[in-house]
C-alpha positions in Angstrom: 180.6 -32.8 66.9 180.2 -36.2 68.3 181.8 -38.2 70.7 185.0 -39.1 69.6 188.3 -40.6 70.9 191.5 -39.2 70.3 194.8 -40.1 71.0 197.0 -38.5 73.7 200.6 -39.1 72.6 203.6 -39.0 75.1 207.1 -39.6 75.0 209.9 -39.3 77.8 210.1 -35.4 77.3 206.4 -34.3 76.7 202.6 -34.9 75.4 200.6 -34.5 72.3 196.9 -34.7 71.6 196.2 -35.8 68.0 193.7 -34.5 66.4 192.2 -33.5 62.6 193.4 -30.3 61.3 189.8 -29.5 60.4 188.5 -29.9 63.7 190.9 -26.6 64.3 188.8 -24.7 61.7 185.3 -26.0 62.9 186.2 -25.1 66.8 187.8 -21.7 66.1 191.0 -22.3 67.3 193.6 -22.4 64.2 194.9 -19.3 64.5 195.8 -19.7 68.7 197.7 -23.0 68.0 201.3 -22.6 68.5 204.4 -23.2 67.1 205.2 -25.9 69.6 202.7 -28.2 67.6 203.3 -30.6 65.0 201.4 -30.9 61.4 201.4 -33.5 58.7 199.2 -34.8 56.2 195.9 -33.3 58.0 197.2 -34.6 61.3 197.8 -32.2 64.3 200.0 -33.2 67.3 198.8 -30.7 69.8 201.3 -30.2 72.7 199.9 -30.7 75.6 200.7 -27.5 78.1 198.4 -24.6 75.6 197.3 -26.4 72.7 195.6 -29.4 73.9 194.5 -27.2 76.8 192.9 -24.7 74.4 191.4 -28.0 72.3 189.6 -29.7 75.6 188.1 -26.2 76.6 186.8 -25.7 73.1 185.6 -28.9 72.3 184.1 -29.0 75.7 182.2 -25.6 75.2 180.6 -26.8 72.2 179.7 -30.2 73.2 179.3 -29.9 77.2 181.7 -32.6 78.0 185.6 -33.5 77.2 186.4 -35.9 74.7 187.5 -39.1 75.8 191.1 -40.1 75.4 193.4 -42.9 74.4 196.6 -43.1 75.5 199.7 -43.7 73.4 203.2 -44.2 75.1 206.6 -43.8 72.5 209.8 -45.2 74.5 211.5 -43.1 72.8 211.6 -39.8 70.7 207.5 -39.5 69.4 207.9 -39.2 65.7 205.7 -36.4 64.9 208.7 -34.7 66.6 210.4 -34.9 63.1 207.2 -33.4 61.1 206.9 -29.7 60.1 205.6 -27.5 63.6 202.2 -26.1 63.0 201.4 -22.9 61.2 198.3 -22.2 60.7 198.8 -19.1 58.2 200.5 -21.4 55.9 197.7 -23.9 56.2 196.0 -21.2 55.6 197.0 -20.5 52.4 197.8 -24.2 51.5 194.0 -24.7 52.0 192.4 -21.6 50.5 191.2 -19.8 52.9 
C-alpha cells in the first residue's frame, strides 16, 4: 500500500476512520472489525476506540509508518450512523469469499 489519506470522521458523541472495505481484506483484519462499525457501498466507518486502533497498527505494520489523516467534523449526528453496522461474515458471503 501507498501512502494514502483517509478521513477521520467525528461527531459530538464519537469518531470514525473511513476507509475501503477491501483494504480490510488486504490487511487481514475483516474478521476482528466490530459491530460498532458502519458499512455501505464499499465504504467502512471504523469507530475509533478498537477498529481504527486495529486499522493504524495494521496498516502501520505493513508499511512502517501511519497513514496520514484528514479530519472531518459533523455538528451533528455523522450520517454513516444511519447505514447498516459492519459484518464482515455477511460481506463475506455478499462478496464470495
Amino acid at each position: 500500500m501507498n501512502r494514502k489519506l483517509y478521513r477521520f470522521h467525528s461527531d459530538p458523541g464519537h469518531g470514525w476512520l473511513e476507509v475501503n472495505l477491501q483494504e480490510l481484506w488486504d490487511l487481514d483484519i475483516h474478521e476482528k472489525v466490530s459491530h460498532f462499525s458502519y458499512e455501505k457501498l464499499g465504504t467502512v466507518y471504523l469507530e475509533e476506540d478498537c477498529d481504527a486502533t486495529l486499522f493504524f497498527e495494521a496498516y502501520k505494520k505493513l508499511n512502517g509508518h501511519f497513514p496520514e489523516i484528514e479530519e472531518v467534523m459533523h455538528d451533528n449526528k455523522a450520517p454513516f450512523r444511519n447505514f447498516p453496522r459492519f459484518d464482515s461474515k455477511e460481506l463475506d458471503l455478499l462478496h464470495g469469499r
